[in-house]
C-alpha positions in Angstrom: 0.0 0.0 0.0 1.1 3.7 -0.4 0.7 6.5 1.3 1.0 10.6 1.6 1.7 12.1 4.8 2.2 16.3 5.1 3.7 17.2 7.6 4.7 14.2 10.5 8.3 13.6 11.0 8.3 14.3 14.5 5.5 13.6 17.4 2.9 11.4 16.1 3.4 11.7 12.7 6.8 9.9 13.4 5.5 7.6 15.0 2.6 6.7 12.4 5.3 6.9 10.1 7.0 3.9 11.7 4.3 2.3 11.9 3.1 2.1 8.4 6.4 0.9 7.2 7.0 -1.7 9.5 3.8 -2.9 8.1 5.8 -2.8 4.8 3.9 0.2 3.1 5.4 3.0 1.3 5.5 6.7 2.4 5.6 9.6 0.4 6.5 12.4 3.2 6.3 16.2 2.4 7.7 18.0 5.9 10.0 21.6 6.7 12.6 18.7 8.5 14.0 15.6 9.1 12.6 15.5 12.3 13.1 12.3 14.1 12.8 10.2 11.2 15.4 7.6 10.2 16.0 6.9 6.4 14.2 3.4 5.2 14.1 2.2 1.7 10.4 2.4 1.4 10.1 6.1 2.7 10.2 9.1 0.7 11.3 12.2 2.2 10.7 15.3 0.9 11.9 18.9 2.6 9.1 21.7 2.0 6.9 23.9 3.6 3.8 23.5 1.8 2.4 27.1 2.8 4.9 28.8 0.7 3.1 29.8 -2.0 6.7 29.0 -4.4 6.2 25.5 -2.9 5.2 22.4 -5.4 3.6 19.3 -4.6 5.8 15.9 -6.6 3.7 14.5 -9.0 3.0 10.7 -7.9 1.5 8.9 -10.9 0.4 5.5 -8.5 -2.9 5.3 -6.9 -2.6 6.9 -3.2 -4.3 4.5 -0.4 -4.6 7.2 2.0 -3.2 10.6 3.0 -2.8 12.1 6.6 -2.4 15.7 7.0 -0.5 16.4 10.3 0.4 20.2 10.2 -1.0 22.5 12.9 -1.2 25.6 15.4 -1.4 25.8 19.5 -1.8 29.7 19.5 -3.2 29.9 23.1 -4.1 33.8 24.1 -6.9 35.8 25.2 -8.9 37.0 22.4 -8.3 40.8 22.7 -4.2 39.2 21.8 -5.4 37.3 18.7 -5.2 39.9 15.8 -6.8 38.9 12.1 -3.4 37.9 10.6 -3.1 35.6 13.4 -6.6 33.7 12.5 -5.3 34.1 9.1 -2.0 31.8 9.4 -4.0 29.1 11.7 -6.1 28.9 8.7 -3.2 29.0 6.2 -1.7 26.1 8.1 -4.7 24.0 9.4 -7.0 24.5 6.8 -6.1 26.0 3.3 -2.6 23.5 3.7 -5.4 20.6 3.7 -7.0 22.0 1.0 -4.0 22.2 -1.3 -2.5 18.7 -0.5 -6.0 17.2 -1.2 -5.9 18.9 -4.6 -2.8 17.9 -5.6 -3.7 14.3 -4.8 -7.3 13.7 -5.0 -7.1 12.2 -8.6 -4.0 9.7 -7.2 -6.8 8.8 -4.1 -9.3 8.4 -5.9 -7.6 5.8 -8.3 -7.1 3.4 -5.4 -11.2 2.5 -5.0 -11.5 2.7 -0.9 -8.6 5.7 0.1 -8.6 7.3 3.3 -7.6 10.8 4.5 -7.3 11.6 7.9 -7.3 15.2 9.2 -6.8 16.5 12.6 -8.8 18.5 14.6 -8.9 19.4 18.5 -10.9 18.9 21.6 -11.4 22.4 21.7 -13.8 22.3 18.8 -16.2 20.6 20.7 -15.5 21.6 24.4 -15.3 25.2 25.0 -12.0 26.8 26.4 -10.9 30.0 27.3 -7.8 31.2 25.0 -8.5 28.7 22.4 -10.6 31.0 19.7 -8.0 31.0 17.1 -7.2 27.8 16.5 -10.6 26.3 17.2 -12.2 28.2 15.1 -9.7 27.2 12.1 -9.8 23.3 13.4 -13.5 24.1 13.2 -13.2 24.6 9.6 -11.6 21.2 8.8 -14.1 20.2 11.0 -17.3 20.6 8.5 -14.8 20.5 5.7 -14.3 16.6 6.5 -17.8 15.8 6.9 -18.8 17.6 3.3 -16.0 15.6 1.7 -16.7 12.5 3.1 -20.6 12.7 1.7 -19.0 14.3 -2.0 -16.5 12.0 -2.0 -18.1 8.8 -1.3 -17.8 5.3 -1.5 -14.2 6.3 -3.2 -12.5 8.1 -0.6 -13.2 8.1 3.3 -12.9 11.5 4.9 -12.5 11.6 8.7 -10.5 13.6 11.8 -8.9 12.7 14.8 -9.8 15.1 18.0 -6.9 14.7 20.5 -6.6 16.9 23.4 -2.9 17.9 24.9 -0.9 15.5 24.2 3.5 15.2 24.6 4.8 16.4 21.1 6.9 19.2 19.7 4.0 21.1 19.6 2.7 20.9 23.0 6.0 21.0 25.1 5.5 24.3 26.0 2.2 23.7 28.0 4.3 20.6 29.6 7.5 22.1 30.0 7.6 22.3 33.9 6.0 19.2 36.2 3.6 21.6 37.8 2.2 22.0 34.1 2.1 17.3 33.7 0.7 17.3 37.1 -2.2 20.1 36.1 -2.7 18.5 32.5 -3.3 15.1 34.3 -6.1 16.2 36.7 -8.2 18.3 33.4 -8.8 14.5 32.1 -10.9 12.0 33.4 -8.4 9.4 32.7 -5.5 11.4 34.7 -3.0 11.5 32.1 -2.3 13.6 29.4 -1.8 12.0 25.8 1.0 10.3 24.5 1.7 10.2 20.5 1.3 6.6 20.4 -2.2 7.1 21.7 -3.3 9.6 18.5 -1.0 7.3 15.6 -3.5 4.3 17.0 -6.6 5.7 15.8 -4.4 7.3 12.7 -3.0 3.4 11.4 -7.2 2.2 12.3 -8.6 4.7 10.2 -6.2 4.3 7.4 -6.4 0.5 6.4 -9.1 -1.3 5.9 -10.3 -2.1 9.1 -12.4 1.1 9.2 -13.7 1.0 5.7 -17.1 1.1 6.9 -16.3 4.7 8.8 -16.2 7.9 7.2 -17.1 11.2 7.7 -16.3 11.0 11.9 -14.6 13.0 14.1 -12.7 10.6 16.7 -12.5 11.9 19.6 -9.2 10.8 21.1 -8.9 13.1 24.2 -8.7 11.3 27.9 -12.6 11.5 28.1 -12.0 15.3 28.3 -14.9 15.8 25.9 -17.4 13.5 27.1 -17.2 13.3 30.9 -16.1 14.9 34.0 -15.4 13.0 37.6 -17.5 14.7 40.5 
């Protein structure tokens, strides 16, 4: 099987990553770094940021069994701190870079008969929370645009998102940089931890093989129980 991941070479896109190839599928990867990644014969690494608008998606003549889209934004400030230009690049990064990768590779997805994209979104979405108005609002977006591409894109290509709340990767160590911060992040979730990346690439490697051909169109919410429930 091959696959197209943006954005994932550190956190749990790396670990994804790993995943699908011990599995013995190929990866085409499209990230600004290395990251933590190790060179393997069937992964494709290629160094870009696919915001730039001089940026070009490779041309991959194959069918594509799935894409994940990992990139995204933790731009946590009061609203009277959040200027337009900043809800402008959460939705550059979050949204429009979703859009663009799916264009450049919706033909290749569609070619494979049963593809699946995965998107992310955030607990925030769903749960309301204080400082959170920028980036929920542009995970918000990917939100409905997953569930209007899973019904126009149907039975070809499954659309769905993963919802995680805080969990330990580049892009949340600065809200779990101290222990006071773990030990605070542990007692907002019902299950008393925060997440880990192996918990999130889980979902990520059930969504994209056949397993969950019969799903599409979801968000999943993969949070501690931070959405759902609260302990009294």
């Amino acid at each position: 099987m091959q696959y197209i991941f943006i954005g994932g070479s550190t956190g749990i896109g790396a670990e994804l990553t790993k995943r699908a190839l011990a599995q013995g599928h190929k990866i085409t990867l499209i990230s600004r770094s290395k990251g933590t990644l190790e060179a393997h014969e069937n992964l494709e690494h290629i160094t870009g940021d696919i915001t730039d608008s001089e940026f070009e998606f490779p041309k991959i003549r194959e069918a594509l069994d799935g894409m994940v889209y990992f990139p995204g934004t933790i731009n946590l400030k009061p609203f009277r701190g959040l200027k337009p230009d900043v809800f402008r690049q959460d939705l550059e990064i979050n949204l429009l870079g979703f859009v663009s990768a799916l264009h450049a590779y919706l033909s290749n997805l569609k070619k494979s008969g049963n593809a699946s994209v995965i998107a992310f979104s955030t607990v925030a979405v769903q749960t309301g929370m204080s400082f959170h108005a920028s980036v929920a609002s542009a995970k918000g977006a990917v939100e409905g645009l997953v569930r209007s591409l899973a019904a126009e894109l149907a039975p070809k290509v499954r659309v769905n998102a993963i919802a995680p709340s805080l969990t330990d990767t580049p892009l949340g160590e600065n809200l779990l940089n101290t222990e006071s911060k773990q030990e605070n992040a542990k007692a907002r979730h019902p299950l008393a931890r925060y997440g880990k990346p192996e918990d999130i690439a889980a979902m990520a490697e059930f969504l994209l093989y056949g397993e969950s051909s019969w799903i599409s169109g979801q968000i999943l919410h993969v949070d501690g129980g931070l959405s759902s429930i609260s302990r009294m």
